[in-house]
N, C-alpha and C positions, 0 to 999 in steps of 0.2 A: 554937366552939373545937374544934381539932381532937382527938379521944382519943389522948394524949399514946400515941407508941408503938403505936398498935395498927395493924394491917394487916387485911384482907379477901382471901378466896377466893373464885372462882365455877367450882368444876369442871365443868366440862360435861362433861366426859369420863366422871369415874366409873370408871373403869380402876385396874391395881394403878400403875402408874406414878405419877398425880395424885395418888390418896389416899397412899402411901407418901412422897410431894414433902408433901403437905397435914398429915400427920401430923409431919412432922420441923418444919416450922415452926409449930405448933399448941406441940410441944415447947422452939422455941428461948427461951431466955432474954432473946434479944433483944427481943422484944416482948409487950407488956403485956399485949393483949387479942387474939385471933382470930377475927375474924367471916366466917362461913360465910354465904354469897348463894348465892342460888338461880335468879336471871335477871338479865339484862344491866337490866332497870328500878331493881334493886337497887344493881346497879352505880352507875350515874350519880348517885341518891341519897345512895349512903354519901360518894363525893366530895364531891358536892353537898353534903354538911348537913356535911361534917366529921369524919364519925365513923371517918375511918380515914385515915394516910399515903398508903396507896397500894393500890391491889387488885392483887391477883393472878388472872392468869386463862388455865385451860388448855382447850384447845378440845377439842372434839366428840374427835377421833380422835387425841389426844396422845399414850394410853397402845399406840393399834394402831399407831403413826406409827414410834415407837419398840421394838416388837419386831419390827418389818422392818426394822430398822436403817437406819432414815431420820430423821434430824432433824427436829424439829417443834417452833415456836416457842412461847414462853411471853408473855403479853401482861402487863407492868407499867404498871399506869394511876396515874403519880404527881400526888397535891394540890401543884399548882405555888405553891400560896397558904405554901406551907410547904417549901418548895423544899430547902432544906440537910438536917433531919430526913425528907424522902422518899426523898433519894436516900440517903442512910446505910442506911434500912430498904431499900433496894433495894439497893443493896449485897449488906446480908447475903442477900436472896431469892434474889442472884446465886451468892456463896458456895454457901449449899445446895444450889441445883442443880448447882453443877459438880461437890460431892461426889458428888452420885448418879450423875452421870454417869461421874467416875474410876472408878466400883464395878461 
């Protein structure tokens, strides 16, 4: 069974951009629990077993992408098994980044 409400990260980056992204949704009210991943093996598992909505995932060169004022995408890996409650939490993942981006 999926953990109702929770979400996952996999920063690869490590940059002030990812972690300040990573911090504000650690914060949101929207979700229950935040699980921080450390490799893409994590990744497929936490889908895999259920233990999160959706992971979030910023790549290697997010936070350098972005103060050359270049765009650089964000990867949402939604549990399809739970389709309605994924994209809701992606939703708001979408919210949050676009605040930091209006700032």
């Amino acid at each position: 069974m999926c953990e109702t409400r929770a979400i996952a990260i996999f920063n690869a980056d490590k940059g002030q951009d990812s972690i300040e992204l990573t911090q504000r949704l650690v914060k949101s009210t929207t979700f229950s629990k935040v699980l921080l991943l450390n490799n893409n093996q994590q990744v497929a598992e936490t889908i895999n077993n259920r233990k999160a909505l959706l992971v979030v995932h910023f790549p290697q060169n997010f936070s350098a992408q972005l103060a050359q004022g270049k765009s650089t995408p964000v990867q949402l890996i939604l549990d399809g098994r739970n389709s309605n409650s994924a994209q809701i939490a992606a939703n708001t993942v979408s919210h949050v980044i676009k605040i930091i981006n209006n700032n």
